[in-house]
DRENKOLGU-6433 format. One record per residue: residue in three letters; x, y, z of N, C-alpha, C in turn. Coordinates in pm, 1 decimal. Example, Ala and Ser with C-alpha at 12.3 -4.5 7.8 and 13.67 -1.06 7.14 Angstrom:
<sites>
<site><nudo>Ala</nudo><n_c1>1319.0</n_c1><n_c2>-569.0</n_c2><n_c3>780.0</n_c3><ca_c1>1230.0</ca_c1><ca_c2>-450.0</ca_c2><ca_c3>780.0</ca_c3><c_c1>1320.0</c_c1><c_c2>-330.0</c_c2><c_c3>780.0</c_c3></site>
<site><nudo>Ser</nudo><n_c1>1285.0</n_c1><n_c2>-225.0</n_c2><n_c3>708.0</n_c3><ca_c1>1367.0</ca_c1><ca_c2>-106.0</ca_c2><ca_c3>714.0</ca_c3><c_c1>1290.0</c_c1><c_c2>3.0</c_c2><c_c3>787.0</c_c3></site>
</sites>
This chain:
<sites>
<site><nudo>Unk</nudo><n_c1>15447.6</n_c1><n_c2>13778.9</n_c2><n_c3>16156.0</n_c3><ca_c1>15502.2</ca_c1><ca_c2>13876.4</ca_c2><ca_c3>16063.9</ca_c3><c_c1>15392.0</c_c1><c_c2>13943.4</c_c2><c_c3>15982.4</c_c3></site>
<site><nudo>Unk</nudo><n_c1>15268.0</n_c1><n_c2>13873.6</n_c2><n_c3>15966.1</n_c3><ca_c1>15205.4</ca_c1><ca_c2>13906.8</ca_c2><ca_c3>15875.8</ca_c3><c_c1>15117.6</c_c1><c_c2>14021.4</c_c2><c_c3>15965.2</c_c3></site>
<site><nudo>Unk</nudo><n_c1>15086.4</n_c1><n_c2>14008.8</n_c2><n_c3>16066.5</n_c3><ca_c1>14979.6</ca_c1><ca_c2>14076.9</ca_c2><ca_c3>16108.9</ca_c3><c_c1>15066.7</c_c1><c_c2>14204.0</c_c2><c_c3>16135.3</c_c3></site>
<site><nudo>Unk</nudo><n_c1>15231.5</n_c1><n_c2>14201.7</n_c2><n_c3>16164.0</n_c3><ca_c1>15319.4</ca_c1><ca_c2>14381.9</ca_c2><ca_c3>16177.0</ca_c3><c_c1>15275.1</c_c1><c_c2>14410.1</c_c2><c_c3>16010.9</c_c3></site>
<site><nudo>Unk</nudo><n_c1>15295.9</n_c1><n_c2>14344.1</n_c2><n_c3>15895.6</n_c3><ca_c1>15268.1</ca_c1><ca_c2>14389.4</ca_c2><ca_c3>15813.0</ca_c3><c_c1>15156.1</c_c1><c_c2>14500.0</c_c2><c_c3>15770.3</c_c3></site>
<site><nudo>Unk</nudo><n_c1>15023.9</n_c1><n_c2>14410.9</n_c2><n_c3>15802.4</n_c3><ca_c1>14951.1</ca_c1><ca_c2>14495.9</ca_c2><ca_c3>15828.6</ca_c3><c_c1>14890.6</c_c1><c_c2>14602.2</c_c2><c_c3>15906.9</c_c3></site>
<site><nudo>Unk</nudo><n_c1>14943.9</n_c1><n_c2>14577.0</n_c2><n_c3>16022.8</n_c3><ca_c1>14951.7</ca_c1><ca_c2>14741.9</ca_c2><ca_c3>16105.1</ca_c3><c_c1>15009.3</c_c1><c_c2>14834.6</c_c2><c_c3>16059.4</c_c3></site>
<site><nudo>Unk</nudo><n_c1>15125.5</n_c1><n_c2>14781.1</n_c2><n_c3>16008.7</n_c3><ca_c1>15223.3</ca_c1><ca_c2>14910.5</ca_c2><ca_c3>15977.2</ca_c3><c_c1>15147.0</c_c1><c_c2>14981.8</c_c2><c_c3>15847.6</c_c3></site>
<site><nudo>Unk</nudo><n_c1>15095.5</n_c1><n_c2>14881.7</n_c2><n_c3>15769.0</n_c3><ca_c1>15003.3</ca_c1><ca_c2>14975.3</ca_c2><ca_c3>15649.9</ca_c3><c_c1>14875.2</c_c1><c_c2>15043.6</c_c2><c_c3>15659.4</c_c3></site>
<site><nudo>Unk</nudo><n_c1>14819.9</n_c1><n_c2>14977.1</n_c2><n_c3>15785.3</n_c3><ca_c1>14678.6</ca_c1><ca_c2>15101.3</ca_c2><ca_c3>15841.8</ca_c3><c_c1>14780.6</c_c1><c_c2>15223.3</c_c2><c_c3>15969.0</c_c3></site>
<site><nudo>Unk</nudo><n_c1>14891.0</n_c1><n_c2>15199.4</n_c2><n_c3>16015.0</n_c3><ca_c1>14971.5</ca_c1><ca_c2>15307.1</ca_c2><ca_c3>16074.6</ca_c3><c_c1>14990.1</c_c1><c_c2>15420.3</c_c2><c_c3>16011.1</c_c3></site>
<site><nudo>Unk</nudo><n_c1>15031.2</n_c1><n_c2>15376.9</n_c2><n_c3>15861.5</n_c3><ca_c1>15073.3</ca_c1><ca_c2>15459.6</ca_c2><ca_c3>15737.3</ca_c3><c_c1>14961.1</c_c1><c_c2>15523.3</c_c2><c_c3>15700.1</c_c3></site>
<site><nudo>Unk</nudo><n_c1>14863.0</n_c1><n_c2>15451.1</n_c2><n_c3>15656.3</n_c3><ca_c1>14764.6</ca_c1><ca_c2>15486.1</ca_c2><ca_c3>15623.2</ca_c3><c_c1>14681.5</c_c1><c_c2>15585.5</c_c2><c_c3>15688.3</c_c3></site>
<site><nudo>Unk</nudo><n_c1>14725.8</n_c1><n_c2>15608.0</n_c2><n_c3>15829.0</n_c3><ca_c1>14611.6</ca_c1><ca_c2>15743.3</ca_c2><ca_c3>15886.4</ca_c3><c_c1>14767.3</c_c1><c_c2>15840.2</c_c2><c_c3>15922.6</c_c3></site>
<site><nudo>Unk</nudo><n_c1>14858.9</n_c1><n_c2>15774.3</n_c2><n_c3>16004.7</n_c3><ca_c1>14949.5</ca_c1><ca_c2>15867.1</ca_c2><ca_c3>16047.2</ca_c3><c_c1>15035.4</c_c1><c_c2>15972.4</c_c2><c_c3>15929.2</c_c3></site>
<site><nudo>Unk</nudo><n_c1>15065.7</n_c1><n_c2>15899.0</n_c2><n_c3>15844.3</n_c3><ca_c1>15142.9</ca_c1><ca_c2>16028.6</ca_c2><ca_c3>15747.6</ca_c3><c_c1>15074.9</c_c1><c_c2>16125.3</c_c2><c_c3>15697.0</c_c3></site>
<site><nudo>Unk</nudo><n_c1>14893.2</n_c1><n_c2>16113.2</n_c2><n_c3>15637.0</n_c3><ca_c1>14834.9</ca_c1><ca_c2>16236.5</ca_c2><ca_c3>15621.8</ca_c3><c_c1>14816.7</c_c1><c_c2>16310.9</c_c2><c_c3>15760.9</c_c3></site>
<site><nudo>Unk</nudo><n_c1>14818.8</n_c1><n_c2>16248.3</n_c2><n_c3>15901.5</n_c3><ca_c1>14792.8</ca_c1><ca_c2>16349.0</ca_c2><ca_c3>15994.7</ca_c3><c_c1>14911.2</c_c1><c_c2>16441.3</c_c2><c_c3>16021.4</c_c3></site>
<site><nudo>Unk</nudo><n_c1>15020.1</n_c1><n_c2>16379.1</n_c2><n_c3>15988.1</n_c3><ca_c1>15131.4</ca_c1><ca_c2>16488.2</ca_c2><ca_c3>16044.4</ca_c3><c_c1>15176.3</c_c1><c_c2>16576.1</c_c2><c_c3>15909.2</c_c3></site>
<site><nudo>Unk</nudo><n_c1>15098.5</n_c1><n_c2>16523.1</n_c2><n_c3>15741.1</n_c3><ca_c1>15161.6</ca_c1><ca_c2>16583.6</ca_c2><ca_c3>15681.9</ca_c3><c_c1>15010.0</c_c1><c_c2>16742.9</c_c2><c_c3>15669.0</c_c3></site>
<site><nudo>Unk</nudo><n_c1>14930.1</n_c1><n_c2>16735.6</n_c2><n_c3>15751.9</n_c3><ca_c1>14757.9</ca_c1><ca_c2>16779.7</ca_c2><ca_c3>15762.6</ca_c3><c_c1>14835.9</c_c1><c_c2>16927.1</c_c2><c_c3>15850.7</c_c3></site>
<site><nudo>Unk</nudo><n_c1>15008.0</n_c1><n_c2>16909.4</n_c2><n_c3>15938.6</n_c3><ca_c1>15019.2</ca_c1><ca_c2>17039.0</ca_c2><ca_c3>16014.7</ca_c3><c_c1>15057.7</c_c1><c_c2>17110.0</c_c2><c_c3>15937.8</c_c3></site>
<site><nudo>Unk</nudo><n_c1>15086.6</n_c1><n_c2>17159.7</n_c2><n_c3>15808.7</n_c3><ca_c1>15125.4</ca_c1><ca_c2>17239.1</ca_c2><ca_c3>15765.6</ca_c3><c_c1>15004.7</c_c1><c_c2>17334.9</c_c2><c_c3>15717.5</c_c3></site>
<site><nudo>Unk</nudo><n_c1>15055.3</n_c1><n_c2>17461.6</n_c2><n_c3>15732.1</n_c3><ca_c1>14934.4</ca_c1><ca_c2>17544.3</ca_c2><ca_c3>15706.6</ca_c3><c_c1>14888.4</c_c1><c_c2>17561.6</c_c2><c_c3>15568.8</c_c3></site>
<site><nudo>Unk</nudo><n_c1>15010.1</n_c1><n_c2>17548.3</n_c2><n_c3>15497.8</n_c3><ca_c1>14933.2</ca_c1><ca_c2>17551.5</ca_c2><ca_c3>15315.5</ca_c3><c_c1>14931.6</c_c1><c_c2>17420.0</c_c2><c_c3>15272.5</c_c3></site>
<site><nudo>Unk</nudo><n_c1>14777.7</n_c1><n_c2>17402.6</n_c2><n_c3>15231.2</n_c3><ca_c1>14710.9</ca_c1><ca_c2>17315.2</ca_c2><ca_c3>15182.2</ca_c3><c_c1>14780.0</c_c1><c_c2>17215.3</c_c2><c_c3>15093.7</c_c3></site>
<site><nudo>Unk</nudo><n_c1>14861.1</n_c1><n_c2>17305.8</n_c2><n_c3>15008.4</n_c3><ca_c1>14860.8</ca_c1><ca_c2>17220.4</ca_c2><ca_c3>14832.8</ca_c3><c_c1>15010.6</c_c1><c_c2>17145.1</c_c2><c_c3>14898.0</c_c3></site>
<site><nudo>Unk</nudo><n_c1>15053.0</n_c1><n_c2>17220.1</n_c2><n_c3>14976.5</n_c3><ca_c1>15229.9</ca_c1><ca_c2>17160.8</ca_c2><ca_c3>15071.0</ca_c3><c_c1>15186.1</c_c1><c_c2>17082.3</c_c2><c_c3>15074.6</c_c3></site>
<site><nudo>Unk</nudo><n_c1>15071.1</n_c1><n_c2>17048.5</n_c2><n_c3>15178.8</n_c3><ca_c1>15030.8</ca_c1><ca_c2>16947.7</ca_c2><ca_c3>15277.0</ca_c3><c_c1>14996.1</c_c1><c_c2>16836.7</c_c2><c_c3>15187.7</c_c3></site>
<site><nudo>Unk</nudo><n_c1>14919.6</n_c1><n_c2>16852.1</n_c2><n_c3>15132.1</n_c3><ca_c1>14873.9</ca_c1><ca_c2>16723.3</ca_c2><ca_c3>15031.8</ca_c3><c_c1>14978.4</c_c1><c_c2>16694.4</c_c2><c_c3>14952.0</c_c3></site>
<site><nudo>Unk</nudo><n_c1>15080.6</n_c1><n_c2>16741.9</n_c2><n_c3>14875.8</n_c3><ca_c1>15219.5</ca_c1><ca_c2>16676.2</ca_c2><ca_c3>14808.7</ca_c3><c_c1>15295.5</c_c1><c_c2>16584.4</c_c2><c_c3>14909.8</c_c3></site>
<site><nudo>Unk</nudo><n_c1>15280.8</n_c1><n_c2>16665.4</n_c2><n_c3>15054.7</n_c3><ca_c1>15375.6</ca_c1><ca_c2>16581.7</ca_c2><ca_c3>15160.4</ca_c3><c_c1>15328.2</c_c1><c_c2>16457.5</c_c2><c_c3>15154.7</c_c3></site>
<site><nudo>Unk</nudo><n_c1>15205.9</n_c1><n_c2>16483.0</n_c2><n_c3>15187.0</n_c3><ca_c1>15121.9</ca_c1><ca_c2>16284.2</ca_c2><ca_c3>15211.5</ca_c3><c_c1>15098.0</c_c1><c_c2>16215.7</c_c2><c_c3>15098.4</c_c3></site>
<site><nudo>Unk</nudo><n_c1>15106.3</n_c1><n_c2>16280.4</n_c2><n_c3>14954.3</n_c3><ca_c1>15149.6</ca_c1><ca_c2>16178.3</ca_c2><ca_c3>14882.2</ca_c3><c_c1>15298.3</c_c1><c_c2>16130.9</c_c2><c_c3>14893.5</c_c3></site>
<site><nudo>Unk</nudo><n_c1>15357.2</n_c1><n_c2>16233.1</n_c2><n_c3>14893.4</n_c3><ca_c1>15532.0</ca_c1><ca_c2>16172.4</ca_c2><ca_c3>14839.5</ca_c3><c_c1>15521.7</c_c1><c_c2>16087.9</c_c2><c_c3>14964.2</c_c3></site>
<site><nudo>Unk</nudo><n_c1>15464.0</n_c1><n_c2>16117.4</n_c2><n_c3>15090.7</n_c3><ca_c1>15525.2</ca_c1><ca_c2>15985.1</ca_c2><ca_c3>15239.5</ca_c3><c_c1>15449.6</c_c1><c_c2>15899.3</c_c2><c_c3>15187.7</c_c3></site>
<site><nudo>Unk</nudo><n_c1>15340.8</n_c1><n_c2>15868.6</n_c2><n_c3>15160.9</n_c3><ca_c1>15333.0</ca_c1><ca_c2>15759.5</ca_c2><ca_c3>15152.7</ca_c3><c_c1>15343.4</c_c1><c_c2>15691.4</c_c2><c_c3>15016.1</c_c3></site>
<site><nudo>Unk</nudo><n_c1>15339.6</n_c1><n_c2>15752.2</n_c2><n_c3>14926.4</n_c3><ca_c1>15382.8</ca_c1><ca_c2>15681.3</ca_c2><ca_c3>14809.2</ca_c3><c_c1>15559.1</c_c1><c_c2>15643.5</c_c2><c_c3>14794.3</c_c3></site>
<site><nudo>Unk</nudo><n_c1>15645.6</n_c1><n_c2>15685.9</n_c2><n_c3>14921.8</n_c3><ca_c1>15814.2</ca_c1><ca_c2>15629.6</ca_c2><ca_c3>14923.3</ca_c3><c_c1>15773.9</c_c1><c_c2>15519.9</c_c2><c_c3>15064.5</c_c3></site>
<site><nudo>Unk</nudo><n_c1>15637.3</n_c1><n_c2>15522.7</n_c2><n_c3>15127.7</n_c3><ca_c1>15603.5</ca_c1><ca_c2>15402.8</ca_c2><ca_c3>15243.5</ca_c3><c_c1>15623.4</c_c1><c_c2>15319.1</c_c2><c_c3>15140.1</c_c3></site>
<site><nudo>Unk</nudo><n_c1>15513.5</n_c1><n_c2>15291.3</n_c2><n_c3>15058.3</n_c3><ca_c1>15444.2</ca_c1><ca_c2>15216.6</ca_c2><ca_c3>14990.4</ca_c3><c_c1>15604.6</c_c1><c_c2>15122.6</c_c2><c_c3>14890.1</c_c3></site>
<site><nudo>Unk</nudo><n_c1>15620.3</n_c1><n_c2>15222.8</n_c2><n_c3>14862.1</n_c3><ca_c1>15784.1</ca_c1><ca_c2>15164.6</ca_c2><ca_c3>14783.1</ca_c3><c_c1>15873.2</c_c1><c_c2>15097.5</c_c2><c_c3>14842.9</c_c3></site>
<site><nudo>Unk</nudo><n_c1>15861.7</n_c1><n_c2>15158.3</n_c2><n_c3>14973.9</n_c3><ca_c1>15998.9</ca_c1><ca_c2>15074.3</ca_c2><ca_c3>15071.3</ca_c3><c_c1>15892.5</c_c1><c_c2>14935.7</c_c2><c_c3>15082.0</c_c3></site>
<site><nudo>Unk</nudo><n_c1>15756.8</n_c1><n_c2>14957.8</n_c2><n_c3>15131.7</n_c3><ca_c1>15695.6</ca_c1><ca_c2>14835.1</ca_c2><ca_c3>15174.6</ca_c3><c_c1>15771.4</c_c1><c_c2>14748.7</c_c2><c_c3>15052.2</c_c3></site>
<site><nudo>Unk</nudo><n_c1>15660.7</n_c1><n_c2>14721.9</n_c2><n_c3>14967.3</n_c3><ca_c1>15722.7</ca_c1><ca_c2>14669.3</ca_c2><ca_c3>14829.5</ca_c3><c_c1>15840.7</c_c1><c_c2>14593.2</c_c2><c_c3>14821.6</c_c3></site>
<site><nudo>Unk</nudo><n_c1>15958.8</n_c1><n_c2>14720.2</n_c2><n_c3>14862.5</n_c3><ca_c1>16074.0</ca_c1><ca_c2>14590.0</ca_c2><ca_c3>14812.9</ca_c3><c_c1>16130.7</c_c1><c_c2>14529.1</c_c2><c_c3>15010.8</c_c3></site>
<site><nudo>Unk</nudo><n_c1>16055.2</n_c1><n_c2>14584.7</n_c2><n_c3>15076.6</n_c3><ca_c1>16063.0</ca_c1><ca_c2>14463.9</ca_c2><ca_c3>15229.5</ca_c3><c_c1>15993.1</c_c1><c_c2>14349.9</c_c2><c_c3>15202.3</c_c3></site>
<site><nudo>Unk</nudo><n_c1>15887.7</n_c1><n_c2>14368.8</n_c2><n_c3>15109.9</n_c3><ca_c1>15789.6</ca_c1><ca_c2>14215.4</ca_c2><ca_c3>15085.1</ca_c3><c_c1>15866.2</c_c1><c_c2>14127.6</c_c2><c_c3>14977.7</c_c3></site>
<site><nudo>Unk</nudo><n_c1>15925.7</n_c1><n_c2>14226.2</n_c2><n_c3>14896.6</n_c3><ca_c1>16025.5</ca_c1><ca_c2>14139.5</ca_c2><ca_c3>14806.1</ca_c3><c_c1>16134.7</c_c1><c_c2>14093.4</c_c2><c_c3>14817.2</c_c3></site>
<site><nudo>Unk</nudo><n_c1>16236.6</n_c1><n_c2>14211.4</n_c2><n_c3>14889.4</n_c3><ca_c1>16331.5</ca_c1><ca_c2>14111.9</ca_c2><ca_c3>14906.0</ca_c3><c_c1>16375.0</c_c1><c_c2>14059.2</c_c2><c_c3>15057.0</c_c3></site>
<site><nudo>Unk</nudo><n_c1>16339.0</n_c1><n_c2>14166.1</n_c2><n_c3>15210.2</n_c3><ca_c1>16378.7</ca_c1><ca_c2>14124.1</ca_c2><ca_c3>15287.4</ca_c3><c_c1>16287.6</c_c1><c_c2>13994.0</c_c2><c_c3>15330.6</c_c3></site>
<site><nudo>Unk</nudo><n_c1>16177.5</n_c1><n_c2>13956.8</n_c2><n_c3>15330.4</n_c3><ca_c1>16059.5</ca_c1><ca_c2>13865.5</ca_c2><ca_c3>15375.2</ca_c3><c_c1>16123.4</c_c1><c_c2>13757.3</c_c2><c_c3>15318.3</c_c3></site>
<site><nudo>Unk</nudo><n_c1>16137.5</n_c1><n_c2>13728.3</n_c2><n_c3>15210.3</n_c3><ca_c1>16169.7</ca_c1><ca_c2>13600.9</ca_c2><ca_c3>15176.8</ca_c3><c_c1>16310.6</c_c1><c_c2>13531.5</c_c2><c_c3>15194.9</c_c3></site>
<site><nudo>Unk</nudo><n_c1>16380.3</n_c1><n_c2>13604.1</n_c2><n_c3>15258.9</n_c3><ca_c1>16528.2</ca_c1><ca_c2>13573.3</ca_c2><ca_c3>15312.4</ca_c3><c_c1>16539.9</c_c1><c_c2>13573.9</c_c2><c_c3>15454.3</c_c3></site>
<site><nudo>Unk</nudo><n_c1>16439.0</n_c1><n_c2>13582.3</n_c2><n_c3>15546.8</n_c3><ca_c1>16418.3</ca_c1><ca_c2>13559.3</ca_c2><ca_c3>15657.5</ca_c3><c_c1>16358.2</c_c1><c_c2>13437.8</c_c2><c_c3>15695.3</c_c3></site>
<site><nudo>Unk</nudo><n_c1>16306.4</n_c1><n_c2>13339.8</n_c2><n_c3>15601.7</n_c3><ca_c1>16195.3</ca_c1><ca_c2>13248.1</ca_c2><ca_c3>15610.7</ca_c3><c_c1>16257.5</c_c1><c_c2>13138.4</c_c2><c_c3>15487.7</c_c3></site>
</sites>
């Protein structure tokens, strides 16, 4: 479990700025790849909080 964990956060980590990188205006593009990954980062969060420890 631990090692999907961490793929999925270097996945996140290059894939959401590349697809949020197609848009042609800049300042779009960079709001997109914060808001994706800062609502990744949130969902991660409460999967480590609440689904992980009710599986185990």
């Amino acid at each position: 479990m631990s090692k999907l964990a961490l793929l999925s956060i270097a996945l996140a980590t290059v894939v959401l700025p590349l697809v949020a990188a197609r848009d042609p205006n800049p300042r779009r593009a960079l709001k997109k790849a914060l808001v994706w990954v800062l609502s990744f980062n949130l969902f991660f969060v409460f999967f480590l909080r609440v689904v992980v420890p009710r599986l185990g």
